[in-house]
C-alpha positions in Angstrom: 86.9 78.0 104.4 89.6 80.1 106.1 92.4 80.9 103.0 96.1 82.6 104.2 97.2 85.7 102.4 101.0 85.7 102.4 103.8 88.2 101.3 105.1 86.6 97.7 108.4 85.4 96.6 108.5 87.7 93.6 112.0 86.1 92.0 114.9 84.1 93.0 116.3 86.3 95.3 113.8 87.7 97.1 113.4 86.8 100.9 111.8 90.0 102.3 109.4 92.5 100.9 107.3 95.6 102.0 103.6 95.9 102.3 102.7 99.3 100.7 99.2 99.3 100.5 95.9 97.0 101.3 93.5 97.7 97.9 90.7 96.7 100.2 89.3 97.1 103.6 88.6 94.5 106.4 85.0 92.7 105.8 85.0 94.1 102.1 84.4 91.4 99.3 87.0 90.4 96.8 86.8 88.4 93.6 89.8 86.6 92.7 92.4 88.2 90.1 91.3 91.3 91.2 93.9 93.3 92.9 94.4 93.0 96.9 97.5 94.5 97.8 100.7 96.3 96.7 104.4 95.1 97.8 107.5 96.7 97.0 110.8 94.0 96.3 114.0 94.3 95.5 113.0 95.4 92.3 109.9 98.0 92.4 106.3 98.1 93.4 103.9 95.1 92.2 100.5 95.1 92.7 100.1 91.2 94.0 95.6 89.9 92.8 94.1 87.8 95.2 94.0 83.8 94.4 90.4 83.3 96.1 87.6 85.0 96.1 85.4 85.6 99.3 86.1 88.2 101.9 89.1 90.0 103.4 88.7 88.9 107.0 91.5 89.9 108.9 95.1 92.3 108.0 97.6 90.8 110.6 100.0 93.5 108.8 100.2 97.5 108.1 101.9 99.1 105.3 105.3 100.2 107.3 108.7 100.9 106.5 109.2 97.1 108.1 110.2 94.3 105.7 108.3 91.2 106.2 109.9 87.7 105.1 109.0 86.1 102.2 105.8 83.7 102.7 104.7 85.2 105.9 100.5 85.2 106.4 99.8 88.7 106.5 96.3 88.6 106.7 92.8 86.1 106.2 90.1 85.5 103.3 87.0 83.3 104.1 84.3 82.0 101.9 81.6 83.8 104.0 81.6 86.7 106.2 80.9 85.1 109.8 83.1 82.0 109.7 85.8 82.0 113.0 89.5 83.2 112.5 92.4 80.9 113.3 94.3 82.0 116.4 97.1 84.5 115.6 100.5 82.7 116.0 102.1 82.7 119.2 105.2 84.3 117.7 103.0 87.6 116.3 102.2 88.2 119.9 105.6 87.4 121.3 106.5 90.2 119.0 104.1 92.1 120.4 104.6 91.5 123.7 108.0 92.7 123.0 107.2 95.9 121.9 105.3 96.3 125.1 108.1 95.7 127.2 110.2 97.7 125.1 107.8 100.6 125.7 107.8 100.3 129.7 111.5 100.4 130.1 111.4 103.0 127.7 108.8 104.9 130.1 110.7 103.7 133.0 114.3 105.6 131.7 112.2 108.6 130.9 110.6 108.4 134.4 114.4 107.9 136.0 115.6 111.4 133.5 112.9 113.4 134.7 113.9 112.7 138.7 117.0 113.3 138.0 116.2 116.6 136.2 113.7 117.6 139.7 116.9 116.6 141.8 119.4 119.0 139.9 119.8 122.3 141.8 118.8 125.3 139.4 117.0 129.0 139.9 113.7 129.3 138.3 114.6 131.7 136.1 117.6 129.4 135.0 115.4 127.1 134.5 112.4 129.3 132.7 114.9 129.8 130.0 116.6 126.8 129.1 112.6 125.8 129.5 112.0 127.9 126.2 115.1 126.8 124.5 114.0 122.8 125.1 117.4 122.7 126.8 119.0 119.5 128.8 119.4 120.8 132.0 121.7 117.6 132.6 123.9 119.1 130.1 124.8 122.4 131.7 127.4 123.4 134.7 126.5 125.3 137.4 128.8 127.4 138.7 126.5 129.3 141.4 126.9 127.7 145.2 126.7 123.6 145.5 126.7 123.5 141.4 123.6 125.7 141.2 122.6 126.4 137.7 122.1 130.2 137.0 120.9 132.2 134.5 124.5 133.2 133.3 125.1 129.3 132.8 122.3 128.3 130.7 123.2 131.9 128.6 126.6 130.5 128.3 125.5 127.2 127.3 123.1 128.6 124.8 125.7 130.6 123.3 128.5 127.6 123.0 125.3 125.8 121.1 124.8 128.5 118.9 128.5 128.3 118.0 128.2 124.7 116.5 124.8 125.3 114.5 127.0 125.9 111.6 128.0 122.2 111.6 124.4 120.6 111.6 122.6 118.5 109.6 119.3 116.8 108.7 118.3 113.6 108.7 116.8 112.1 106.0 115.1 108.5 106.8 115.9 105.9 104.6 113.1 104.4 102.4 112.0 101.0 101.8 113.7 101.0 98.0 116.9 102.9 99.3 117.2 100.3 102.0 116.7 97.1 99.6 119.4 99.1 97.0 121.9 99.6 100.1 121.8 96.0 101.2 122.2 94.8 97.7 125.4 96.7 96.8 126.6 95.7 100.1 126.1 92.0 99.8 127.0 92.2 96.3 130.5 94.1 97.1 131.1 92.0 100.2 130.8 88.1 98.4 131.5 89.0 94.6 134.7 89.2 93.8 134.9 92.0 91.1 137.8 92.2 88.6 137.4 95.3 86.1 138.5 95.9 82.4 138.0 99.3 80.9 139.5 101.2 77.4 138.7 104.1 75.4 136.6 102.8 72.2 136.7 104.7 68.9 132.9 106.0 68.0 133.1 107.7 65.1 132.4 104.9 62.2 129.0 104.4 64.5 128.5 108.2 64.3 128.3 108.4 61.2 126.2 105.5 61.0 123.7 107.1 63.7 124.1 110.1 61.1 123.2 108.8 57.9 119.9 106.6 60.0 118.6 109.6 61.3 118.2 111.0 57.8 116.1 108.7 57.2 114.0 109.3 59.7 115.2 106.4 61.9 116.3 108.5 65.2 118.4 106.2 67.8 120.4 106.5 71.1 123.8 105.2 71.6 122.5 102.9 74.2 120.5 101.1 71.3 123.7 100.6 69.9 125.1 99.1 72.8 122.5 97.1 73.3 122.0 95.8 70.1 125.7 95.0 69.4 127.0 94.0 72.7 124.3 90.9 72.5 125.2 89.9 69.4 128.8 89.5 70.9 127.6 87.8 73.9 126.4 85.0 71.9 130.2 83.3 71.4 130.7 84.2 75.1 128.2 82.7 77.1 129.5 82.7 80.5 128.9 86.8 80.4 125.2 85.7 79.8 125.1 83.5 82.7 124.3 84.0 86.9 125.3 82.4 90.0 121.6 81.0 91.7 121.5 78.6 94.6 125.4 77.9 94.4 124.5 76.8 90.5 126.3 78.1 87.3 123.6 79.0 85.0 124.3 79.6 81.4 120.5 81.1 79.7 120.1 80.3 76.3 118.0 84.1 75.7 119.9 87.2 75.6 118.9 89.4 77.4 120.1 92.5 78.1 118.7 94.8 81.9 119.1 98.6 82.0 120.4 100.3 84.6 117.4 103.4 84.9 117.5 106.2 87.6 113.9 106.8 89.4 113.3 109.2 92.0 114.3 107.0 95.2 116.6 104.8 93.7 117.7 102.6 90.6 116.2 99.7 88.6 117.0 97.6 86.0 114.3 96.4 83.8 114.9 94.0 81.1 115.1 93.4 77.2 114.3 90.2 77.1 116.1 88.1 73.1 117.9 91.3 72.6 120.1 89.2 69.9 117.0 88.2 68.0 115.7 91.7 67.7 116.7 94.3 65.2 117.7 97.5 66.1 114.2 99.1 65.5 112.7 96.9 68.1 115.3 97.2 70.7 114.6 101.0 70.5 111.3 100.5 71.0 111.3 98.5 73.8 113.9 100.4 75.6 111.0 103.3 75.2 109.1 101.6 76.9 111.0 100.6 79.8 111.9 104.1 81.0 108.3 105.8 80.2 106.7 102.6 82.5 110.0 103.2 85.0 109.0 106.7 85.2 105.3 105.6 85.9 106.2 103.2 88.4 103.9 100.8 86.0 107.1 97.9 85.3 105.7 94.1 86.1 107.7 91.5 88.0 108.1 90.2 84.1 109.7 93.3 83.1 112.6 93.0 85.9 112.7 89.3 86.5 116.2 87.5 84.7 118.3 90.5 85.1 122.0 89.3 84.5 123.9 91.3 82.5 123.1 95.0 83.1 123.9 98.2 80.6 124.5 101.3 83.0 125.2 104.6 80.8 126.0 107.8 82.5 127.4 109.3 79.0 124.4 111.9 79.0 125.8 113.5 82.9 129.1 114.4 81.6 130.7 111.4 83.5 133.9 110.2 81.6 134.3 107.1 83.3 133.3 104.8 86.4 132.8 101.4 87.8 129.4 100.1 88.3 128.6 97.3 91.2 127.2 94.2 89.7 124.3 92.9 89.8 123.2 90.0 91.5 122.7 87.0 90.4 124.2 88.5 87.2 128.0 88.0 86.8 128.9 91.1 84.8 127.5 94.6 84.0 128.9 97.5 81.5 129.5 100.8 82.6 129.5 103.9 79.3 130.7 107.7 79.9 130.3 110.0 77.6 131.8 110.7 74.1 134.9 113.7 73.6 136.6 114.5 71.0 140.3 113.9 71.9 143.6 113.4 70.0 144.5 109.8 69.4 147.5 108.4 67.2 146.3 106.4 63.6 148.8 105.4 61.7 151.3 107.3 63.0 149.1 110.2 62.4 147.6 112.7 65.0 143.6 112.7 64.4 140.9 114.2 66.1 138.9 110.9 66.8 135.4 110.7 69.0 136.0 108.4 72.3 134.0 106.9 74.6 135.1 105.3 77.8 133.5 101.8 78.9 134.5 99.5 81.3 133.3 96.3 82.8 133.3 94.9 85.9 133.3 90.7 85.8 132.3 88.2 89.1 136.2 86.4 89.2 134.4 83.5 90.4 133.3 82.4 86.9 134.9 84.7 84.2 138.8 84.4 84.2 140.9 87.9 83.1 141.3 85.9 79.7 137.8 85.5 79.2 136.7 88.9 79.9 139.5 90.9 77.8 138.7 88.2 74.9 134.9 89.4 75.2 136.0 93.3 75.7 138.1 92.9 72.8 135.5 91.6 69.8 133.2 94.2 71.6 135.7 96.5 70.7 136.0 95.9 67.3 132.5 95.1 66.5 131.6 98.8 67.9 134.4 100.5 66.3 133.6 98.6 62.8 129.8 97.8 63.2 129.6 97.3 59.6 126.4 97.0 57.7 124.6 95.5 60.1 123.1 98.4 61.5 121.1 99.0 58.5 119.2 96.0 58.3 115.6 97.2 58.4 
C-alpha cells in the first residue's frame, strides 16, 4: 500500500511550514515512530516520526527556504519496495512548468542585453577595461564620435562609482524563522488593535525578599517573580488568560504563562504550563529548562503550543522601558525594563526607592481600558507588597 507523507499542522495557527531536513534517503526503510523529517513552524524546529512503517519511496519536496502549506503530500511510503507510485499531481508540474517558462524568458531577456551590448559602439580597449571591472557598458556615455565609448569614459564612470562605494551595503537573506517572525508581527500589528498601560513599580520589599532567599541558598531571577506572581493575579482576571481562535473567545482554565527568549535567528516563546499551581521553586526550575533547551534548539511542539500570555524582560540589556507586540492568538503580553535606583516621593518624604518600569500591551477587542488598569493595578500591589507568600517552600 501506497501511504502520503504530508507537511503537519503543528498548532492552531499554523498554515505553512518549512522542510529542513529528510532523516532518510529514497528507497531506505523506516519503522514507524522513528524519526523521518524535520520542519521548522512558526514556533521552532520539530522533528515530525513517521506514522507507517515500510519504505520511503519517493520526496516530491527539498529542504528550501520555500514554505509549503499545511497538509500538502511531500513525499511517498509503500509497504514493499517495488509497488507503483501514484501520478504526481497535475498542479506540482504546472508549477514546474512554470519555472521552465520562467527560465526561458529569463534566457530570452539575457539574450536581448547581450545584443544590445554587441550593438553599442565602444573601442576595444574601452571595452577591455570596463571588461575587468564587470562594468554595464549600457550604463556608460560615450562621448567619442556617434556616442563611441572611450577609455576616458569608462575611467570617468569608474571613478563616479568609486565615489558612492561609501554608501553600500550588504544583503543579508532573510531566513525561514526571520520570515515566519516578520509576518507574524505584521499580521498581529495590522488586525490587533493594541491599547498599552505602563507605570513604574516599587521593587524594593521584593529585594529584600530575593535577599533574605538567597541566604538560604534559594537563588532566583526577578522573572520568577513575575512569573509566579503575575499568575496568581491572573486568576480573578480571566480574560488576560484567554485568546482569540477561529473568531472564538476562549477563556483556559490553566495558567499558563510563555516567555519571550532571544535565539540566534530570532525569538520564541516557550511555555510554563499551571504556573498558578506551582511554587516558586518549580517555576524556577522550569524556566531553566526552557532557555537551556531554547539554546539547544531541543523545545517540543508541547513546550510552545497554548502560548497566550507572554512575559518579555529586557531588564538584564539596560532597556528602561518598551512596548512589546502581542502575541497571537494571545490577547496580552508584559513587557519589564530594568531596575534604577531613583528618587520617588513617600509620604511626603524624598527616598531613594528601586523602580522598575513594566508595561502591557492589551488586544482592545476583548479587554476594555477598565479591565486592564484594574488587572495592572492588583499586579501592582501584589508585586510591591508580595507578602509571605514568597516563602512558602
Amino acid at each position: 500500500m501506497i501511504r502520503e507523507i504530508i507537511m503537519p499542522k503543528l498548532g492552531e495557527t499554523m498554515e505553512e511550514g518549512y522542510l529542513v531536513s529528510w532523516k532518510k534517503e529514497e528507497g531506505e526503510k523506516v519503522e514507524k515512530g522513528e524519526v523521518l523529517f524535520e520542519v521548522m513552524s512558526d514556533k521552532t524546529n520539530f522533528e515530525v516520526e513517521s506514522p507507517y512503517s515500510g519504505y520511503l519511496r519517493k520526496k516530491l519536496y527539498e529542504p528550501s527556504d520555500e514554505p509549503i502549506k499545511v497538509t500538502t503530500v511531500i513525499g511517498y511510503i509503500s509497504d514493499t519496495p517495488n509497488e507503483p507510485l501514484p501520478e504526481i499531481k497535475e498542479e506540482k508540474v504546472e508549477v514546474k512548468e512554470e519555472k521552465k517558462i520562467e527560465k526561458e524568458e529569463v534566457k530570452k531577456e539575457e539574450t536581448k542585453e547581450q545584443e544590445k551590448e554587441d550593438r553599442i559602439k565602444i573601442t576595444p580597449l574601452a571595452r577591455k577595461i570596463a571588461s575587468e571591472h564587470n562594468l554595464d557598458i549600457t550604463k556608460i556615455k560615450g562621448s567619442g564620435p556617434g556616442g563611441r565609448i572611450e577609455k576616458k569614459d569608462v575611467e570617468k564612470y569608474l571613478e563616479s562609482i568609486k565615489e558612492t562605494e561609501e554608501i553600500s551595503y550588504e544583503v543579508k537573506e532573510w531566513t525561514p524563522l526571520r520570515k515566519i517572525i516578520a509576518k507574524n508581527l505584521v499580521e498581529s500589528k495590522n488586525t490587533i488593535p493594541h491599547f498599552y498601560l505602563q507605570g513604574k513599580f516599587n521593587m524594593d520589599n521584593l529585594i529584600k525578599i530575593k535577599e533574605t532567599l538567597e541566604k538560604e541558598g534559594r537563588k532566583y531571577t526577578f522573572t520568577d517573580f513575575l512569573i509566579f506572581i503575575t499568575s496568581r493575579v491572573m486568576k480573578d482576571f480571566p480574560l488576560i488568560n484567554a485568546s482569540i481562535e477561529k473568531d472564538e473567545i476562549r477563556i483556559y482554565k490553566s495558567i499558563d504563562i510563555a516567555l519571550a527568549i532571544a535565539i540566534e535567528d530570532g525569538l520564541i516563546v516557550p511555555v510554563i504550563r499551571n504556573c498558578d499551581r506551582k511554587t516558586i521553586d518549580e517555576i524556577s526550575e522550569k524556566r531553566k529548562e526552557l532557555i537551556a533547551k531554547a539554546k539547544e534548539n531541543k523545545l517540543s511542539e508541547e513546550n510552545l503550543k497554548d502560548a497566550r500570555f507572554v512575559i518579555s524582560n529586557l531588564g538584564m540589556f539596560d532597556v528602561d522601558s518598551f512596548f512589546a507586540i502581542i502575541n497571537p492568538p494571545g490577547v496580552a503580553i508584559m513587557a519589564v525594563g530594568k531596575i534604577e535606583k531613583v528618587p520617588v516621593v513617600v509620604n511626603n518624604e524624598i527616598q531613594i526607592c528601586s523602580m522598575m518600569n513594566i508595561s502591557f500591551s492589551f488586544d482592545h477587542r476583548i479587554i476594555d481600558g477598565t479591565y486592564g488598569a484594574s488587572f495592572y493595578k492588583k499586579l501592582k500591589q501584589k508585586i510591591e507588597n508580595p507578602g509571605l507568600l514568597l516563602f512558602e517552600k
